[in-house]
C-alpha positions in Angstrom: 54.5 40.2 12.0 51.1 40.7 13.0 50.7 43.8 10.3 52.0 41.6 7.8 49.4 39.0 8.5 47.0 41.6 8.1 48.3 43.0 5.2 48.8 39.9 3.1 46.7 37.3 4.6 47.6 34.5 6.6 48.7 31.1 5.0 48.0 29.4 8.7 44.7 27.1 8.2 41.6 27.6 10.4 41.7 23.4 11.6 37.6 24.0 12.9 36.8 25.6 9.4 38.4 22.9 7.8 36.7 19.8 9.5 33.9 21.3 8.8 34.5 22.0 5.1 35.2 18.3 5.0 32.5 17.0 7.2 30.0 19.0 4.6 31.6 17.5 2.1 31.2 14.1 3.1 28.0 14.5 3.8 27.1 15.2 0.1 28.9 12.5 -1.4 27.4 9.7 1.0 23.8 11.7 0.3 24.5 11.3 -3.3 25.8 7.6 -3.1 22.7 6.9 -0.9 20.2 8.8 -3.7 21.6 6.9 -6.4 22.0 3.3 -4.5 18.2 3.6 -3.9 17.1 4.4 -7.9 19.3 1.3 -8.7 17.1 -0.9 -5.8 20.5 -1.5 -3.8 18.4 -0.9 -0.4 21.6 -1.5 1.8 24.1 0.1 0.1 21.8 2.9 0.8 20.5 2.5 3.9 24.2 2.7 5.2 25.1 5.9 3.1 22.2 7.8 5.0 22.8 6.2 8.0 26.0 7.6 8.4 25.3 10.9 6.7 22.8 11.5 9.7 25.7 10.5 11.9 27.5 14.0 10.3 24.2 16.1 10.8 20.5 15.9 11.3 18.6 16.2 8.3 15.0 15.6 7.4 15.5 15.0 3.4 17.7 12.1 4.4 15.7 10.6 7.1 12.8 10.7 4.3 15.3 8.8 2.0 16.2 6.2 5.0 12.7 5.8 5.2 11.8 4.7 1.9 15.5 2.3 1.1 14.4 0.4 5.1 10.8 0.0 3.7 11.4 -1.6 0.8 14.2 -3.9 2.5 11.2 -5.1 4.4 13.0 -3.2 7.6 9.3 -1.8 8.8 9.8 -1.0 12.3 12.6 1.0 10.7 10.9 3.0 8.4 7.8 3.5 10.9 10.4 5.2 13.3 11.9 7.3 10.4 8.5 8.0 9.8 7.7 8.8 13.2 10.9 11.7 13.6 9.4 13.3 10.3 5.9 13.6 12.0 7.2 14.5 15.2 8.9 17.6 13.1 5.7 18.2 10.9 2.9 17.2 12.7 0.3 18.7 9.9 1.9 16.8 7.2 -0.5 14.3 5.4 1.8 12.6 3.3 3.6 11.7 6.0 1.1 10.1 8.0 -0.1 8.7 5.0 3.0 6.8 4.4 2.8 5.5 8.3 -0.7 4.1 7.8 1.0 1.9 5.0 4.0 1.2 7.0 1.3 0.1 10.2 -0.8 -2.1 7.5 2.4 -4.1 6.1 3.5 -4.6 10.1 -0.3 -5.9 10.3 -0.5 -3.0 13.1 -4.0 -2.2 12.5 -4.4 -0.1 15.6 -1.8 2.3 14.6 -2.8 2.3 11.4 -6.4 3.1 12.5 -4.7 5.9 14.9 -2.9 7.5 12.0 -5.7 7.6 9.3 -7.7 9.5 11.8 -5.1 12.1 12.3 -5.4 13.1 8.9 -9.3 12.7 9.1 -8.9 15.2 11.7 -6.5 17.2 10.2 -8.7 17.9 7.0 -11.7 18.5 9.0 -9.5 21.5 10.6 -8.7 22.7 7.5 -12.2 22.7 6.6 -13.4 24.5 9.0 -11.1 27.1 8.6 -12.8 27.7 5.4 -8.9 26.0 4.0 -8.5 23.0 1.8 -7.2 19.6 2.4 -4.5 18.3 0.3 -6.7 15.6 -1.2 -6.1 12.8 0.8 -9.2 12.6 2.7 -10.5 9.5 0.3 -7.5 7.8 0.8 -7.4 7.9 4.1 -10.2 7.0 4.4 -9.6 4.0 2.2 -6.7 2.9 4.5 -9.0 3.3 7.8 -11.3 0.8 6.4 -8.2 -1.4 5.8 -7.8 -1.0 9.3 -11.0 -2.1 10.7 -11.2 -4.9 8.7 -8.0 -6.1 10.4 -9.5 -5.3 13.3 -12.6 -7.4 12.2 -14.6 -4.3 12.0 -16.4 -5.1 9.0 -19.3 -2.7 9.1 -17.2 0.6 10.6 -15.0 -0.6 7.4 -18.0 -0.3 5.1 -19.0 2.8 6.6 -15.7 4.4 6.0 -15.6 2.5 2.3 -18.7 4.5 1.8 -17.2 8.4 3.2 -14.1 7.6 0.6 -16.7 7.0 -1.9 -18.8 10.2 -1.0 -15.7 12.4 -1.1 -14.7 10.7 -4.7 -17.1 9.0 -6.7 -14.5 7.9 -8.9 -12.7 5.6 -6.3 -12.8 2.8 -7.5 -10.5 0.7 -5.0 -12.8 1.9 -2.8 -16.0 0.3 -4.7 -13.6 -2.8 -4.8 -12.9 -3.2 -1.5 -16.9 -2.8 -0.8 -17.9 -5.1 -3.0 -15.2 -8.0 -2.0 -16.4 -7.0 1.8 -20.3 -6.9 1.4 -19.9 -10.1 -0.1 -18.1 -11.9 2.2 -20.9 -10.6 4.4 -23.6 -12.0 1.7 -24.8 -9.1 1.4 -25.0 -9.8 -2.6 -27.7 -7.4 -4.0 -25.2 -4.5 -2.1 -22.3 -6.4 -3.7 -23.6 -6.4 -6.9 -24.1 -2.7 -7.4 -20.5 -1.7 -6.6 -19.8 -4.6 -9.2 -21.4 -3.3 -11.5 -20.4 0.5 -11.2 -17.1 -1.2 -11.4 -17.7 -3.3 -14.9 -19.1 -0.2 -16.2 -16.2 2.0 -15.5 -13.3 -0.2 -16.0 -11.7 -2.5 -18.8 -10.1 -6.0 -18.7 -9.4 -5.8 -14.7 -9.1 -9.2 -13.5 -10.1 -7.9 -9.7 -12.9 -6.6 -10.8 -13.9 -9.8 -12.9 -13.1 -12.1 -9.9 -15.7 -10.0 -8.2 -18.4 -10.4 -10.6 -18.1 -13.8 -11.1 -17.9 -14.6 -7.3 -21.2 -12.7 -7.3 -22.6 -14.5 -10.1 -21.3 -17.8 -8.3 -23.2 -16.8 -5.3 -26.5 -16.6 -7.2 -25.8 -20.0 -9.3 -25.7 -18.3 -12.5 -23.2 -21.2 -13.0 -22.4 -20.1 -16.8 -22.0 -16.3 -16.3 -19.7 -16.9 -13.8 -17.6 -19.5 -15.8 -17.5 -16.8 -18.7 -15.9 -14.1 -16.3 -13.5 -16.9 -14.7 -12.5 -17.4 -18.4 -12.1 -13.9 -18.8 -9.9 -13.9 -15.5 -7.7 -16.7 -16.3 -7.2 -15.2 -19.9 -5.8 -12.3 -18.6 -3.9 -13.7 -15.7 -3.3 -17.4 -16.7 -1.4 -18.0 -12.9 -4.6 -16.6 -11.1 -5.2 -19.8 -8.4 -8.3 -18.3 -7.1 -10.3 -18.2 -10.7 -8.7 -21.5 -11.4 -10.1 -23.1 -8.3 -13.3 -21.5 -8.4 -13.8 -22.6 -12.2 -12.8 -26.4 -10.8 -15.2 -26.0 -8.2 -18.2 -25.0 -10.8 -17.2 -27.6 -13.3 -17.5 -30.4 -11.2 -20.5 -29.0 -9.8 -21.7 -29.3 -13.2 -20.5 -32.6 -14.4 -17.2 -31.6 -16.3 -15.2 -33.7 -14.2 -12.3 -33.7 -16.8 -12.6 -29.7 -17.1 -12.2 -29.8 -13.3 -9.3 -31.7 -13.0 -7.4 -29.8 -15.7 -8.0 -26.7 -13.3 -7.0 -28.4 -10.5 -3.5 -29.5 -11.7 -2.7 -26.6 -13.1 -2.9 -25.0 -9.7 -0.5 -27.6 -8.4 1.9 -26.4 -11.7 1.7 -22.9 -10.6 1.8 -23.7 -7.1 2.6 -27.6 -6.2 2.7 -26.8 -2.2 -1.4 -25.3 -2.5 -3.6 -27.2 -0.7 -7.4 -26.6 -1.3 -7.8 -25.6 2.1 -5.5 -22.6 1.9 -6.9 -21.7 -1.1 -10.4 -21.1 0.0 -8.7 -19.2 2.7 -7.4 -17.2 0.6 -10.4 -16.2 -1.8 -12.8 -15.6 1.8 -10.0 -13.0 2.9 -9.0 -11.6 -0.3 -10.7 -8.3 0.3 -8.1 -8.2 3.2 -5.4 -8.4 0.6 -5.0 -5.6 -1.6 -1.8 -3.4 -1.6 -2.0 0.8 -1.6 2.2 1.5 -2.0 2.5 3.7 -5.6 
């Protein structure tokens, strides 16, 4: 019998090489599911699929995946420790770390975020050094750091760090946003007003960039200069409170008391639980508010 066997083959099945064949299997179909879930934006769906494919076997792909379906469920403590597995793995890996420093910022975790942003400081500084280069993401990161301090109520280690991301790319103009919005709030205006203006020169029909210039402009009483950008702001984004209420604020100021109360209700239309208080909160910490996930 047992020549036989070896001549023509056993028809017995290997049981170990089959739960194997099958647990590889399923694997692939819930990584496919999950894939496809997440392109569609069905975040749970997903999250479950990769779940349980990591329950078959470790893989970093799908921890990557998990990452990205818990994030956008809003599940950040989730995604940070996804995050955190990945890193652990590849410690050099920018991207990564990268993605943490957004993950910190959304749980308002500033001194992780701060933590993380200085790893890949320090990581392209190595690479410098050994005559290597980074993979570009020294300007962002240190974008994100100054995001960081100014959590951390660090404005002028924030500007500083505006300032390196703006050395390493002139071209940044987030960075020139952020600056501005910051120096600002700081009434620093004659600062303010040159990353303004680098910013008018370089960009087209950005309503950010407008609200700057005609805070700015609002700051030096050039009453009508700044009604002409807050009429360029609202024209592009008709539901933008902050220009609406500034505009109120200068009309009145001025005398168009009718003009100022057409602004006024249209921010309760738009938004009839705003009260003015909140919205000058709002406008002081807006350089607080801007959002880095592409």
């Amino acid at each position: 019998m047992s020549f036989l066997k070896a001549l023509f083959g056993s028809k017995e099945e290997n049981p170990e090489k089959k739960e194997k064949e099958e647990a590889a299997k399923k694997f692939n179909i819930l990584k496919y599911d999950g894939v496809k879930a997440l392109g569609m934006g069905q975040f749970e769906y997903a999250i479950r699929c990769f779940e349980a494919a990591l329950g078959i076997q470790e893989d970093l792909e799908i921890r990557d995946y998990l990452s990205r379906a818990l994030m956008n469920s809003n599940e950040l403590e989730g995604a940070f420790q996804q995050l955190q597995k990945l890193a652990d793995v590849q410690p050099d890996n920018q991207d990564i770390l990268i993605r943490m420093a957004h993950v910190a910022y959304m749980q308002e975790d500033y001194s992780t975020m701060a933590e993380t942003c200085r790893k890949v400081i320090d990581l392209n500084h190595e690479a410098q050094t050994d005559n290597q280069q980074g993979n570009g993401s020294l300007p962002l990161s240190c974008y994100l750091y100054a995001k960081a301090f100014l959590g951390m109520d660090e404005t002028v280690k924030a500007i500083d760090m505006l300032t390196q991301a703006i050395e390493k790319d002139e071209t940044y103009g987030d960075a020139y946003l952020l600056r501005g919005e910051t120096l600002l709030a700081l009434d620093d205006i004659e600062r303010a007003e040159k990353d303004a203006e680098w910013l008018m020169e370089h960009t087209t029909d950005n309503e950010d960039v407008l609200m700057l210039k005609a805070r700015i402009e609002n700051a030096k009483d050039n009453d009508r200069e700044a009604l002409i950008l807050l009429d360029e702001v609202i024209d592009l984004n008709p539901f933008n409170t902050n220009a609406l209420q500034q505009r109120s604020e200068i009309k009145e100021k001025n005398g168009d008391i009718t003009g100022a109360e057409n602004d006024r209700q249209r921010i309760q239309e738009i938004n009839p639980a705003t009260e003015s208080e909140d919205l000058e909160k709002k406008m002081n910490d807006v350089y607080k508010s801007a959002n880095p996930l592409a």
